[in-house]
C-alpha positions in Angstrom: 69.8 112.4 122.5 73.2 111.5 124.3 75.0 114.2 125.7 78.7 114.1 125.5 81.7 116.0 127.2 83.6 118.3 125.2 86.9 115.5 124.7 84.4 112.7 123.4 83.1 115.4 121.1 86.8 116.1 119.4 87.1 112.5 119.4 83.8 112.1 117.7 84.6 114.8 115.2 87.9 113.5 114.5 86.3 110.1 113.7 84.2 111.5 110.9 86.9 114.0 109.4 88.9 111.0 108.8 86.7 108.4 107.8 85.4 110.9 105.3 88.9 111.6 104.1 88.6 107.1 103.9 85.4 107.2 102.0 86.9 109.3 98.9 90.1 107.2 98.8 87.6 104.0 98.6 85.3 105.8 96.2 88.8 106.7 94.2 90.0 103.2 94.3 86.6 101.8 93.4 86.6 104.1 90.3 90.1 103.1 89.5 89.2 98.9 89.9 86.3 99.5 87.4 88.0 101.5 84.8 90.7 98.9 84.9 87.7 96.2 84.6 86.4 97.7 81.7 89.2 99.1 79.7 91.7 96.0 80.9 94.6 98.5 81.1 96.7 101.0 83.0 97.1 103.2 79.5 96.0 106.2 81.5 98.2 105.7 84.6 101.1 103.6 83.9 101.4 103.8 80.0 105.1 105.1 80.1 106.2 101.3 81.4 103.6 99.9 78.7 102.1 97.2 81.6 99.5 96.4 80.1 101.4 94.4 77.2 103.7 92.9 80.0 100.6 91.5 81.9 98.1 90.3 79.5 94.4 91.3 79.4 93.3 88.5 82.0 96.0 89.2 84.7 94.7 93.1 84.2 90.9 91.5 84.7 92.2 89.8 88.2 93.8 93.2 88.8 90.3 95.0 88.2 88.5 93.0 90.2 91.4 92.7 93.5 91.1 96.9 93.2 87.3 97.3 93.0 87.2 94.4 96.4 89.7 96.8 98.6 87.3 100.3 97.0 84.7 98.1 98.2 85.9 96.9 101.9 87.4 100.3 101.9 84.4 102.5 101.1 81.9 100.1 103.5 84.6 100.2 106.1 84.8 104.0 106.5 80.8 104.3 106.1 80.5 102.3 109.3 82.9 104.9 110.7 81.2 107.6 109.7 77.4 106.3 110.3 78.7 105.6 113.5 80.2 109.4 114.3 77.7 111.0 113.4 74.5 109.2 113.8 76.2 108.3 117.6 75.3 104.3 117.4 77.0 102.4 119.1 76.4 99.2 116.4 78.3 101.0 113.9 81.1 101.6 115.7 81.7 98.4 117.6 81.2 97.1 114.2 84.0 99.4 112.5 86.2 98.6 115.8 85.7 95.1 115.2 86.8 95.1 111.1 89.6 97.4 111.7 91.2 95.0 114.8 90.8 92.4 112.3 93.2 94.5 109.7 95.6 95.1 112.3 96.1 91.6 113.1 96.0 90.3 109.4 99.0 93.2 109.1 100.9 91.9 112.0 100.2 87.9 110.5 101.4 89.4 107.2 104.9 91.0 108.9 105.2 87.8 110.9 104.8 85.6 107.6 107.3 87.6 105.6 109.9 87.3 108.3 109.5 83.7 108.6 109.5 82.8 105.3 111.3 85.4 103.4 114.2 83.5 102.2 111.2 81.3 100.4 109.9 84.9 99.5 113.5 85.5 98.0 113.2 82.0 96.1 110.1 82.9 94.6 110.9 86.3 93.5 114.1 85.6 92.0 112.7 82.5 90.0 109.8 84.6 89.0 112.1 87.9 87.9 114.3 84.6 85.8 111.1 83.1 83.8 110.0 86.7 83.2 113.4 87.7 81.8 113.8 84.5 79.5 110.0 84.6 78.1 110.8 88.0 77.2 113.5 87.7 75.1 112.7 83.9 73.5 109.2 85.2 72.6 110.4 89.0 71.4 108.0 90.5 74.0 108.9 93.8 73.0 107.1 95.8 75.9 108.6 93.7 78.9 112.4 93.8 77.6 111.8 97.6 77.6 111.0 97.6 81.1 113.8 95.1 82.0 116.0 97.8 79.8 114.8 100.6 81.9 115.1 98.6 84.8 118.8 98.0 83.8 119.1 101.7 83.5 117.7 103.1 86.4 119.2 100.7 88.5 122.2 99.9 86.9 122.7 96.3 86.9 122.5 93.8 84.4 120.3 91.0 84.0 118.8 89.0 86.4 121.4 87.6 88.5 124.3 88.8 85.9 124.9 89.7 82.2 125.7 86.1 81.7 121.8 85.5 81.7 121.9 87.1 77.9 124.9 84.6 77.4 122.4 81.7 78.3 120.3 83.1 75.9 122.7 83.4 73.1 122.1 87.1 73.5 124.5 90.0 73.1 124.8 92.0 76.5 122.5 95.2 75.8 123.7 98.5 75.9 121.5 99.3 78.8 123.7 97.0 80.7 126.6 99.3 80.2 126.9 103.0 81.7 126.1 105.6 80.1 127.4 106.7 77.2 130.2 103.6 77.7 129.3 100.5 75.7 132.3 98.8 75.9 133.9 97.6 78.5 133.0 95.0 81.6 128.9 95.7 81.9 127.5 96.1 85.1 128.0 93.3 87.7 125.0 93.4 89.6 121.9 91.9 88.8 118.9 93.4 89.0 116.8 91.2 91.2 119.4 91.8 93.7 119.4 95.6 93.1 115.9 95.9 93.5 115.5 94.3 96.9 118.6 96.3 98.4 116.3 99.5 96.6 113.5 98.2 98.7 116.1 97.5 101.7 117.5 101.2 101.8 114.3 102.6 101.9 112.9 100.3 104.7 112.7 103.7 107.3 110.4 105.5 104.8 108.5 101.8 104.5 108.4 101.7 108.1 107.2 105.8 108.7 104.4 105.3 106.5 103.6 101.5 108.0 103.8 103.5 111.5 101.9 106.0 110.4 98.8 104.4 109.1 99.1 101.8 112.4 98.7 104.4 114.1 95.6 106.1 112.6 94.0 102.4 112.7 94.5 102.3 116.4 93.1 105.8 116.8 90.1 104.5 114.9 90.0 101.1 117.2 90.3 102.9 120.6 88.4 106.3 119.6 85.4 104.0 118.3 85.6 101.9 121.4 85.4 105.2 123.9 82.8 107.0 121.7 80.4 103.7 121.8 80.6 103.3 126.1 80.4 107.2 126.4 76.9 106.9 124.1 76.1 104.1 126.0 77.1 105.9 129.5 75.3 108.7 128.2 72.1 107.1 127.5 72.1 105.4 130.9 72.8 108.5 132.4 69.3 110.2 130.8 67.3 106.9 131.0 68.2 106.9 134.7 67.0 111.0 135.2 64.0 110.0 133.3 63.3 108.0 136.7 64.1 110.4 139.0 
């Protein structure tokens, strides 16, 4: 068996603490994608924002199955980590190196994508948010409009570019559009696809702790795999070659 210093040790311990703490959040996720596969809701979850009636059975299917793939990759991911820790081989852990490089650089692709094309990004969300807002309210989809509502509310803006989007529709302004407990007057001004993504843009330093954050535990996985594979491997030399002697 390979004997290793004290530091490889901690590293090696480490490794397995927190591919452990991996392997339940896969196991959790994969639980969650096949109770959504099954059931084809959020009911239990998310039944305050009603989703489920917003989405439609089949986008909840796609949902399902997107969930119980990342449990999946997840759950095999952190079992190479682990195998490797604590079984000390070296196949395992150049293998969990190797997927969790790959991640990294799909993340860095995925931040380099976004700022390249975000004004398309912008494009895409805003028509979206539109054709969501005007089935809604042509088709009496009762569950979204109370979202767009609560959206209005929480938010407070109006619409999705402005309240004159209800005036397209031949639709009073709502009362959510207004403040509260004032329903007359000028309704708010803002719309709320704009309001969301300044949301999302004032709380880009707590995006960015948490991004940082789980970079770095990736890297500590990449390079602590990397160092406990050649000390096993140094180690086993190191023994073959006193077997000789």
């Amino acid at each position: 068996m390979a004997r290793l210093s004290c530091g490889v040790q901690c590293t090696r311990a480490t490794l397995f603490a927190l591919n452990i703490i991996f392997l339940i959040f896969g196991f959790s996720i994969l639980g969650l994608g096949i109770y959504v596969k099954i059931n084809g809701n959020f009911s239990a979850i998310a039944a305050a924002y009603n989703i489920t009636q917003s989405l439609g059975g089949l986008t909840m299917q796609w949902v399902g199955t997107i969930i119980i793939i990342v449990g999946v990759f997840t759950s095999c991911l952190a079992a190479f980590g682990c195998l490797g820790a604590i079984c000390k081989n070296r196949v395992f852990l150049y293998s969990y190196a190797t997927l969790l490089t790959l991640i990294v650089l799909m993340e860095f692709g995925a931040i380099v994508v976004i700022l390249r094309f975000r004004n398309d990004l912008w494009q895409s969300y805003d028509s979206g948010f539109e054709e969501v807002f005007r089935n809604a309210y042509r088709n009496k989809h009762n569950a979204t409009i109370e979202i767009i509502e609560q959206l209005e509310k929480e938010f407070k803006c109006c619409g999705v570019d402005s309240a004159t989007d209800y005036l397209k529709l031949g639709l009073p302004v709502p009362k959510s559009c207004y403040p509260p407990q004032t329903h007359e007057g000028l309704p708010y001004t803002q719309g709320c696809a704009e309001a969301v993504v300044l949301w999302i843009w004032n709380e880009l330093p707590w995006i960015a702790v948490v991004l940082g954050i789980i970079l770095f535990i990736e890297i500590f996985g990449i390079v602590s795999s990397l160092v406990l594979g050649v000390a096993i491997s140094h180690s086993s030399n190191i023994e073959i070659y006193d077997q000789y002697l």
